[in-house]
TORKOL-4160 file (C-alpha; in steps of 0.2 Angstrom, whole numbers, padded with zeros to 4 digits, m for minus):
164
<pt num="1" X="0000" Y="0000" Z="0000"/>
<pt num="2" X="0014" Y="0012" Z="0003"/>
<pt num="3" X="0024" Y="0007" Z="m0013"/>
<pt num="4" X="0005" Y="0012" Z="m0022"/>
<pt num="5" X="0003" Y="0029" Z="m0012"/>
<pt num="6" X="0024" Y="0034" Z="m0014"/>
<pt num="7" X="0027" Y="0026" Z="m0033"/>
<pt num="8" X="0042" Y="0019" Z="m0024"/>
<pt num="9" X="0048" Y="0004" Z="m0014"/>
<pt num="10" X="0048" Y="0007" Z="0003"/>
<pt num="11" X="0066" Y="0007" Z="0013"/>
<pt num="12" X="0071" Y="0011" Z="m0004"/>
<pt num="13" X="0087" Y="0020" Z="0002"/>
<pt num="14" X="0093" Y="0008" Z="0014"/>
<pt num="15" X="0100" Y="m0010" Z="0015"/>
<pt num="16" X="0091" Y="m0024" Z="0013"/>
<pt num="17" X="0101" Y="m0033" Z="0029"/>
<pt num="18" X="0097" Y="m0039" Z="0048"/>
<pt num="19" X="0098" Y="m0021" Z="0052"/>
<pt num="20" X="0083" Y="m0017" Z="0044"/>
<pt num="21" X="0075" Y="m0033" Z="0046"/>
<pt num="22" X="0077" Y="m0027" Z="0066"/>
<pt num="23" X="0071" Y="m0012" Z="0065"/>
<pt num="24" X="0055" Y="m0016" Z="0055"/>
<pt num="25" X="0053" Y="m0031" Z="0067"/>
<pt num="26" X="0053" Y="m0017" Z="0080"/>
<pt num="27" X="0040" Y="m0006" Z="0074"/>
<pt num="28" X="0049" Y="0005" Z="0060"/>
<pt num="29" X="0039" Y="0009" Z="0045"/>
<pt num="30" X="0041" Y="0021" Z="0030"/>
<pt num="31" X="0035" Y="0039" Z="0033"/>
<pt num="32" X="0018" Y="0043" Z="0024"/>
<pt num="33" X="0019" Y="0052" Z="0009"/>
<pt num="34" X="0012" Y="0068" Z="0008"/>
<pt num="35" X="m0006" Y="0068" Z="0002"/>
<pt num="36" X="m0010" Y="0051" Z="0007"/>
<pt num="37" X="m0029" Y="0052" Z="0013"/>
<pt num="38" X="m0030" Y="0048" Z="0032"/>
<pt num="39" X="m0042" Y="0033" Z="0027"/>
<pt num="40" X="m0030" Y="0027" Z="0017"/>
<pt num="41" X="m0017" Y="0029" Z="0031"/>
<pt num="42" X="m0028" Y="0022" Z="0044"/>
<pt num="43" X="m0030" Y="0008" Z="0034"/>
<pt num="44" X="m0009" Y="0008" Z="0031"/>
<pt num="45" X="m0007" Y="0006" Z="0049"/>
<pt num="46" X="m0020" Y="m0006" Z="0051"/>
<pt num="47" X="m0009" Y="m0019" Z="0040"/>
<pt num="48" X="0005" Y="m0015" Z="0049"/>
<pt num="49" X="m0001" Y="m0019" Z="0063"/>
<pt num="50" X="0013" Y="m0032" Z="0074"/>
<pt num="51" X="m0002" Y="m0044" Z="0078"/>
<pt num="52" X="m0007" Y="m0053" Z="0063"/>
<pt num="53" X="m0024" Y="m0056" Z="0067"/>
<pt num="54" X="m0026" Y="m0038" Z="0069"/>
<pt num="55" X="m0020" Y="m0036" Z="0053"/>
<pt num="56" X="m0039" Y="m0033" Z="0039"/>
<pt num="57" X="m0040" Y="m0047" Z="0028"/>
<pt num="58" X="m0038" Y="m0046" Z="0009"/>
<pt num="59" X="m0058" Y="m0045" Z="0007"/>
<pt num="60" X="m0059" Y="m0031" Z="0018"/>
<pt num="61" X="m0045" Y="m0020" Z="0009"/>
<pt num="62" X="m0053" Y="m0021" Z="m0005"/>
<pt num="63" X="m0068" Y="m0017" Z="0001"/>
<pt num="64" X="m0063" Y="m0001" Z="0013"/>
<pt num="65" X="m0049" Y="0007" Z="m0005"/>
<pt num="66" X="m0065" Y="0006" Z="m0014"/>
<pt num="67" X="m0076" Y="0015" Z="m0001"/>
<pt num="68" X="m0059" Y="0027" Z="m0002"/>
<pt num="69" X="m0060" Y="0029" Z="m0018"/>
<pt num="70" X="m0079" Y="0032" Z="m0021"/>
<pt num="71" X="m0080" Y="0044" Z="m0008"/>
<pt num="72" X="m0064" Y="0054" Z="m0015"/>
<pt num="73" X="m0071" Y="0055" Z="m0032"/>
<pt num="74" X="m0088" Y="0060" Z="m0024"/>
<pt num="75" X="m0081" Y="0073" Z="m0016"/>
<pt num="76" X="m0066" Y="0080" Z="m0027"/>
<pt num="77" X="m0068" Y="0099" Z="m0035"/>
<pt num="78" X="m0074" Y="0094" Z="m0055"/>
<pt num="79" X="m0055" Y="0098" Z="m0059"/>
<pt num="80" X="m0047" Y="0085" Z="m0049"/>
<pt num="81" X="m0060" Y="0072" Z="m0058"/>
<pt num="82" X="m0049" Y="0075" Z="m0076"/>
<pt num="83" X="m0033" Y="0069" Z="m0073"/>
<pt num="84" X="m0022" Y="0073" Z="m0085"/>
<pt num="85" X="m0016" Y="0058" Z="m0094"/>
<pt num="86" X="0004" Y="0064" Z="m0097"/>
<pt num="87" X="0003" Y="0065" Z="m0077"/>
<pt num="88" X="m0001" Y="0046" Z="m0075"/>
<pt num="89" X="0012" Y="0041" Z="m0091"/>
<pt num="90" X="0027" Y="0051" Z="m0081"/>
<pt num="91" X="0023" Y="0043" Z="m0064"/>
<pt num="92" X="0020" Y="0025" Z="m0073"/>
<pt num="93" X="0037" Y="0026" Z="m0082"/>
<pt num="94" X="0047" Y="0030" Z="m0067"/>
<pt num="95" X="0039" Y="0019" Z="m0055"/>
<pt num="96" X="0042" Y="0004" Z="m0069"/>
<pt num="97" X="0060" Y="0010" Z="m0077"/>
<pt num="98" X="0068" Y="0004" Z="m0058"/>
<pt num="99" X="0067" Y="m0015" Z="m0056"/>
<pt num="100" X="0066" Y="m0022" Z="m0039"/>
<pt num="101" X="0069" Y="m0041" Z="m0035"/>
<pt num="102" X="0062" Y="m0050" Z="m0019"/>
<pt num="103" X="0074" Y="m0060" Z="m0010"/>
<pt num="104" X="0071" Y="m0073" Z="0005"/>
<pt num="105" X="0083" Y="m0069" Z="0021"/>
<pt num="106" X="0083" Y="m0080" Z="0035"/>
<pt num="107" X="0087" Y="m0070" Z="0052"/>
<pt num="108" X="0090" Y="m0081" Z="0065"/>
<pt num="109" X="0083" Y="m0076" Z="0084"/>
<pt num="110" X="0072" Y="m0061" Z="0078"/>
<pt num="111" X="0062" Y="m0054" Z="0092"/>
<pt num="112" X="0043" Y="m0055" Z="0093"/>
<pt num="113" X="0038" Y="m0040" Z="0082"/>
<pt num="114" X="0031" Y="m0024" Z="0091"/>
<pt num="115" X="0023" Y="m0008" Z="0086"/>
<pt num="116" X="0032" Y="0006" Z="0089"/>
<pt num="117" X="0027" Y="0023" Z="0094"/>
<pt num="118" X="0026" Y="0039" Z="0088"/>
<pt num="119" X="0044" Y="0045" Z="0097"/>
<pt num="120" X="0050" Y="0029" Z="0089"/>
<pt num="121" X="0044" Y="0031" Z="0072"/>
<pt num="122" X="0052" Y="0051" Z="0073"/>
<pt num="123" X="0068" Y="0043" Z="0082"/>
<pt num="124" X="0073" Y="0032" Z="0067"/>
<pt num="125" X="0065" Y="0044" Z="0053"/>
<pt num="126" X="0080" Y="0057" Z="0062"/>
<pt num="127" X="0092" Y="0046" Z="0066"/>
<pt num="128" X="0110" Y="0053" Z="0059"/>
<pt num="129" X="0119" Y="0044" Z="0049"/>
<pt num="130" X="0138" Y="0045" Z="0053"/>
<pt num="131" X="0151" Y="0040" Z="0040"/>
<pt num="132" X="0168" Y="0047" Z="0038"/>
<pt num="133" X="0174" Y="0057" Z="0024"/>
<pt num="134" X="0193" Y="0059" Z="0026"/>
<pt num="135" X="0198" Y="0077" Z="0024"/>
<pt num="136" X="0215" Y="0073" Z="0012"/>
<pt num="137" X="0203" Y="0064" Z="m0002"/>
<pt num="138" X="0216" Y="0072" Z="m0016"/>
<pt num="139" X="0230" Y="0059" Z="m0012"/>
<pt num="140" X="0223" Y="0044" Z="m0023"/>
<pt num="141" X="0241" Y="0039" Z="m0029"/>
<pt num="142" X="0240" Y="0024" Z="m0016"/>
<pt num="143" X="0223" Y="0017" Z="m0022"/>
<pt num="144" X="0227" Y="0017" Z="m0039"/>
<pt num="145" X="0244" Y="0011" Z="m0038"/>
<pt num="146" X="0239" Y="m0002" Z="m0028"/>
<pt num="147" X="0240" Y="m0020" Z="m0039"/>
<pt num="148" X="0228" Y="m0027" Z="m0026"/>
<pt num="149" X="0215" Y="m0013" Z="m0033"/>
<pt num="150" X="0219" Y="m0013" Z="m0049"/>
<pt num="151" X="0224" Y="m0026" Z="m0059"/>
<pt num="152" X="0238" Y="m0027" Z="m0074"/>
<pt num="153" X="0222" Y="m0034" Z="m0087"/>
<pt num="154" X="0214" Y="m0018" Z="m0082"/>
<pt num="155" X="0232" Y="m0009" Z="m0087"/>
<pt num="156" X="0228" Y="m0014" Z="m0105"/>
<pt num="157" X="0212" Y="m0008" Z="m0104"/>
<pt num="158" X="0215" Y="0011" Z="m0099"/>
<pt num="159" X="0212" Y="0026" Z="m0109"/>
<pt num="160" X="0227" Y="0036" Z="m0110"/>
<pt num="161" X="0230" Y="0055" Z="m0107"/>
<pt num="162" X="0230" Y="0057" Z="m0126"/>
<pt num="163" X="0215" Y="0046" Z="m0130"/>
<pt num="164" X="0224" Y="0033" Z="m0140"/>
């Protein structure tokens, strides 16, 4: 339902690894996109839920995004009912030119998953992200000179400074 309200995957720009698999187990979920309608969110948050039989049944979602949906169109101003078609092409081509590919992991000793909390859904949505970026990055000489780097077959390869 996200990936249908954003065009996009979510956790998108993170790694697909045990870190994320924890924090999701532990409540985390995608922000909302702006202009999400609140029944749409509400309905979001009931399939998120931790406890799967809390969780609405296919039937249901169906059922409620259709209620959504006529009620919307019911109650959009007459220039929201034409959509303009290029809109729809641009949005389509994006969210298709980027190919996503579903993968199993098996993480052992998971907790039991929890919902988390407003705080905790603001604390990771903030969380800084801390790498280092060394000051001297000019110096490259030792990477590239490196053989364990940079392989003699590559040598053959390489462009030289007068193109030939």
């Amino acid at each position: 339902m996200w990936e249908i309200s954003s065009g996009q995957p979510p956790f998108a720009n993170y790694e697909d690894d045990y870190d994320l698999a924890m924090d999701i187990v532990n409540g985390m979920r995608p922000k909302f996109v702006s202009g999400t309608p609140l029944k749409y969110k509400e309905l979001m948050e009931q399939c998120w839920d931790a406890d799967p039989t809390k969780r609405p049944d296919v039937y249901s979602i169906r059922k409620k995004i259709r209620e959504i949906n006529k009620s919307y169109y019911e109650n959009a101003p007459e220039n929201f009912k034409k959509v303009n078609n290029l809109e729809i092409l641009s949005c389509y081509y994006y969210a298709s030119s980027k190919l996503s590919i579903s993968k199993i992991y098996q993480f052992d000793n998971l907790p039991e998953p929890r919902n988390a909390t407003e705080e905790g859904q603001e604390a990771f949505h903030s969380k800084p992200y801390s790498f280092n970026i060394p000051e001297n990055s000019s110096n490259n000489d030792g990477i590239y000179n490196n053989p364990n780097l940079h392989p003699e077959e590559q040598n053959e390869l390489e462009i030289t400074d007068d193109g030939f």
